[in-house]
Every structure is written in C-alpha cells, then in structure tokens.
GULUM-232326 format. One record per residue: residue in one letter; x, y, z of N, C-alpha, C, O in turn. Coordinates in Angstrom, 2 decimals, m for minus. Layout:
A,X,Y,Z,X,Y,Z,X,Y,Z,X,Y,Z
...
//
This chain:
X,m114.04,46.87,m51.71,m113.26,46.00,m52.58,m112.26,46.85,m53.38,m112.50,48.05,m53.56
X,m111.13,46.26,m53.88,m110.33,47.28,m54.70,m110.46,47.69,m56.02,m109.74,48.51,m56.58
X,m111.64,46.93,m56.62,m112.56,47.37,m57.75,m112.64,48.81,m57.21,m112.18,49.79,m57.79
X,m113.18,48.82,m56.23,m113.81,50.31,m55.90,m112.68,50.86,m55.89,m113.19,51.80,m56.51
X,m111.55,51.19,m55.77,m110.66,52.09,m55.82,m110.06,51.71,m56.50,m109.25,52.43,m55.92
X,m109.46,51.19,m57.35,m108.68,51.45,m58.77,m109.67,51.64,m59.96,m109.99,50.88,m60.87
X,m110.05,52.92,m59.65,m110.86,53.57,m60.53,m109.82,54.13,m61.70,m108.61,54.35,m61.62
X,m111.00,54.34,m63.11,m109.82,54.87,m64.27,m109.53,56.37,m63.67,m108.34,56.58,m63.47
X,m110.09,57.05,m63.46,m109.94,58.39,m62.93,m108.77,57.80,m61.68,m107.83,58.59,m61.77
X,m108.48,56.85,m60.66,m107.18,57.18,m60.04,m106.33,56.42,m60.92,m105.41,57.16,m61.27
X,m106.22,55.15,m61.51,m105.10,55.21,m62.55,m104.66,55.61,m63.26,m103.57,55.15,m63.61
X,m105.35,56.92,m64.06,m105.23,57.68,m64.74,m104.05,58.89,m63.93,m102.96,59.35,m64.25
X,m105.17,59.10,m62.53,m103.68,60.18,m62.14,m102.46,59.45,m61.52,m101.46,59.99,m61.04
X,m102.61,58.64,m61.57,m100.78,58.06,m61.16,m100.39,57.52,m62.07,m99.31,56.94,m62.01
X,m101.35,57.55,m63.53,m99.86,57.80,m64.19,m99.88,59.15,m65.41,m99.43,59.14,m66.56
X,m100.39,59.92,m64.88,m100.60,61.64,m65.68,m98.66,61.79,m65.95,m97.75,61.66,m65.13
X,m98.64,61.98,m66.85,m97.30,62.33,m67.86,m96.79,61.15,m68.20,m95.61,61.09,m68.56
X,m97.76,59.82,m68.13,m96.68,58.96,m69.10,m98.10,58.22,m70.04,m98.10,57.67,m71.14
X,m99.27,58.48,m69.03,m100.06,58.16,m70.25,m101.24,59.60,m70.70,m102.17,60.14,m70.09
X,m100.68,59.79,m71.91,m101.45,60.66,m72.38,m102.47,60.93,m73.23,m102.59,61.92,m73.96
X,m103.77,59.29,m73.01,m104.87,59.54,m73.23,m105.96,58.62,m72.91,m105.48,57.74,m72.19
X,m107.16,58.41,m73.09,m107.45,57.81,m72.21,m107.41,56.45,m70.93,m106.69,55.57,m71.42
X,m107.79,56.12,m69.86,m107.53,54.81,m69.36,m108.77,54.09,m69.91,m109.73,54.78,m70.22
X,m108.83,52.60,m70.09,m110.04,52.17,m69.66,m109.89,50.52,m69.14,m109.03,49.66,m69.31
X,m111.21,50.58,m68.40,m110.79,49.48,m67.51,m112.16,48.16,m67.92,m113.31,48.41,m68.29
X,m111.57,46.85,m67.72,m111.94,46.20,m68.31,m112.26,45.56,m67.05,m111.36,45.92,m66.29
X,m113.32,44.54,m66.20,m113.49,43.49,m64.92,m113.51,42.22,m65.65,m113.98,42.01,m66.76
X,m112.82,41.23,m64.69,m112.45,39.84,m65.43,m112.69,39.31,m64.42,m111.73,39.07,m63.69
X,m114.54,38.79,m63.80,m114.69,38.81,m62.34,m114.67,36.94,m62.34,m114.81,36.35,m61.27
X,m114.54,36.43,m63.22,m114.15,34.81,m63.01,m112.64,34.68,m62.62,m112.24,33.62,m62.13
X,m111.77,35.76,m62.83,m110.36,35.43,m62.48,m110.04,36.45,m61.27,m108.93,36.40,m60.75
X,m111.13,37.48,m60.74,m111.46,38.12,m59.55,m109.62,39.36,m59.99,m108.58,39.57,m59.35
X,m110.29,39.95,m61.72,m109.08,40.49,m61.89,m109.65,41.59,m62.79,m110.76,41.54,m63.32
X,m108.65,42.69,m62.92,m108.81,44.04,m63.52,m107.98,44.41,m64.82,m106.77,44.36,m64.61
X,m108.30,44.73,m66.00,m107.31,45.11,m66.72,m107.77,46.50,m67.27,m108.88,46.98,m67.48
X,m106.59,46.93,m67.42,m106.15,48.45,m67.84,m105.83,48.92,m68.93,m104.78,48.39,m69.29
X,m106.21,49.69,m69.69,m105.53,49.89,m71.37,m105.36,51.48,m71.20,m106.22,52.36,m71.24
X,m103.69,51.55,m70.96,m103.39,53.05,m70.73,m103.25,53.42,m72.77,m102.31,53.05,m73.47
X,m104.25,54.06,m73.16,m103.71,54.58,m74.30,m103.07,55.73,m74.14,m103.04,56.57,m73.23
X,m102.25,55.55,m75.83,m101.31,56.77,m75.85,m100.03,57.07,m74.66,m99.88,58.11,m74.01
X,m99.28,55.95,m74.60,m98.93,55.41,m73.39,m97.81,54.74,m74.47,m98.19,54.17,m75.49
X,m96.39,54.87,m74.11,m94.81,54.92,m74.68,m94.90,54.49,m75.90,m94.68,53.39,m76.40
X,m95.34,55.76,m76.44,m95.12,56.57,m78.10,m96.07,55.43,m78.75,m95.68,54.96,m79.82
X,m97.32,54.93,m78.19,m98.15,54.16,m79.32,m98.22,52.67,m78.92,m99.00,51.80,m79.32
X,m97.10,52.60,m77.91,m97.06,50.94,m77.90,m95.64,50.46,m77.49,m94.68,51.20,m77.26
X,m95.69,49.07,m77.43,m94.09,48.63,m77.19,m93.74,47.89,m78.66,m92.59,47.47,m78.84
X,m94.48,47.78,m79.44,m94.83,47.18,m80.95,m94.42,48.06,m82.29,m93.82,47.85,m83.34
X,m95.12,49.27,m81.59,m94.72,50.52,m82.42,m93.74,51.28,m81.92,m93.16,51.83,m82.85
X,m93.25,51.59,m80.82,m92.23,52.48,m80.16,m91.32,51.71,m80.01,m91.32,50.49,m79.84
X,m89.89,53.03,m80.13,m88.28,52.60,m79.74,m88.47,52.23,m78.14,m87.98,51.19,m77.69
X,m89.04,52.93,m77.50,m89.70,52.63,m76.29,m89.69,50.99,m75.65,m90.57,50.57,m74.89
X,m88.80,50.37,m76.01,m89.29,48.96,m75.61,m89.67,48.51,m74.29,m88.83,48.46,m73.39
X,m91.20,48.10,m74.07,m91.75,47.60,m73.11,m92.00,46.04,m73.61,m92.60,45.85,m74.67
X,m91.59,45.12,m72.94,m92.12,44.07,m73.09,m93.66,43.94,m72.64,m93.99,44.40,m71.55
X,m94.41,43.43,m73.31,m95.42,43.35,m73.03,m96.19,44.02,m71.84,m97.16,43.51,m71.28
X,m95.51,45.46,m71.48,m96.26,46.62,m70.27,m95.67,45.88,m68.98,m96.19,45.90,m67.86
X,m94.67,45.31,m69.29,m94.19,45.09,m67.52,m93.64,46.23,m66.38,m93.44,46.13,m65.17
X,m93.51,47.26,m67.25,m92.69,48.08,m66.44,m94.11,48.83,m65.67,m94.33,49.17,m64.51
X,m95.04,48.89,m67.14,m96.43,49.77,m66.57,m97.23,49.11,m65.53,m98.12,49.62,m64.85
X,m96.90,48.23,m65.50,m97.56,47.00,m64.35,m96.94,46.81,m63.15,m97.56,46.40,m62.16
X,m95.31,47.17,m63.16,m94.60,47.75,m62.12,m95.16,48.82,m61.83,m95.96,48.80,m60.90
X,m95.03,49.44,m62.18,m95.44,51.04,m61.68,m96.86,50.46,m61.11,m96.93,50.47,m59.88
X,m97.82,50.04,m61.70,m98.79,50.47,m61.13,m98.92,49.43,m59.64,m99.37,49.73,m58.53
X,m98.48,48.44,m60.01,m98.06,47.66,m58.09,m97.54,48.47,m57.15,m97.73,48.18,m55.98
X,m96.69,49.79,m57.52,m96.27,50.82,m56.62,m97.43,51.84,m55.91,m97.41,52.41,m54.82
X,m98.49,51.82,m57.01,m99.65,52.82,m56.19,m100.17,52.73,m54.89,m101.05,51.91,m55.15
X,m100.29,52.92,m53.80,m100.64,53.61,m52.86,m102.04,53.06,m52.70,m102.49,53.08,m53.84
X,m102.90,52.60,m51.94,m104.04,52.74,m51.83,m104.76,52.37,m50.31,m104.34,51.53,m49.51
X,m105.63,53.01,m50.19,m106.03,52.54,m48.52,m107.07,50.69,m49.11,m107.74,50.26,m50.05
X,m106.60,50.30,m47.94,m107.33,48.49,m48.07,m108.11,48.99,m46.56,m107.62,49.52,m45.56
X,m109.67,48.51,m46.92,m110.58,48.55,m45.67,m110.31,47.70,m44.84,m109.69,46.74,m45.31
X,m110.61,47.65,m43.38,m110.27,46.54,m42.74,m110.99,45.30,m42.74,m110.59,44.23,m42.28
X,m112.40,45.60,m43.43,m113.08,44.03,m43.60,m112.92,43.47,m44.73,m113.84,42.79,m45.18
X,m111.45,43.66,m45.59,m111.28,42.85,m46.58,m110.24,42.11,m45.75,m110.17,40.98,m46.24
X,m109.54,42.21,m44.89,m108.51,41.92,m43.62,m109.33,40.10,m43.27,m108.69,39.05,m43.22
X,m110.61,40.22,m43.11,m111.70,39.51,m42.48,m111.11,37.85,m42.49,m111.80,36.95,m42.01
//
C-alpha cells in the first residue's frame, strides 16, 4: 500500500533543504488519506513568512512530483 512507502523518513528526504525539521505523519484511514506536517518548512509558515504559500499548495505540488514504485497488486 502507499502508506508503506510514504514514510516520514522518505518525505523527509525529498524534501531535505526546504524542510528543516521534523516530518510527521498523521493516517486519516476513513478518508483512505495521509497528512504531513513538514516543520520548520518556509521560514515558520505561510502565516508567519514573506514566503507566501497558500495554504502548502506548492508543498503538495512538490510532493505529487515524488517518485515512487506502485506494486502490481494494487494494479488488481
């Protein structure tokens, strides 16, 4: 399942130099969904930083870009 691989340890390294401290990951298994809290991640916030992120869309872009192998019996 991709629980199993979007581990904080690999979201953490794809995104090493923009978040610089911990990940942690949250399971939201009634909505069969994952959430992510990159702290220390554009200067504090999009609330607190010149940095403007709307509500982490860009970080949510990025992370739709990651890479990951899908087994073939999720294919099924």
């Amino acid at each position: 399942m991709l629980r199993d691989v979007l581990t904080i340890e690999r979201v953490s390294k794809h995104f090493t130099g923009i978040c610089l401290g911990p990940v942690e990951r949250f399971e939201l298994p009634n909505l069969w969904a994952l959430n992510f809290i990159l702290h220390d991640t554009l200067g504090g916030g999009g609330t607190v930083s010149l940095k403007l992120d709307a509500q982490g869309k860009t970080i949510a872009t990025a992370m739709l870009l990651m890479e990951v192998e899908v087994p073939d019996a999720l294919f099924d």
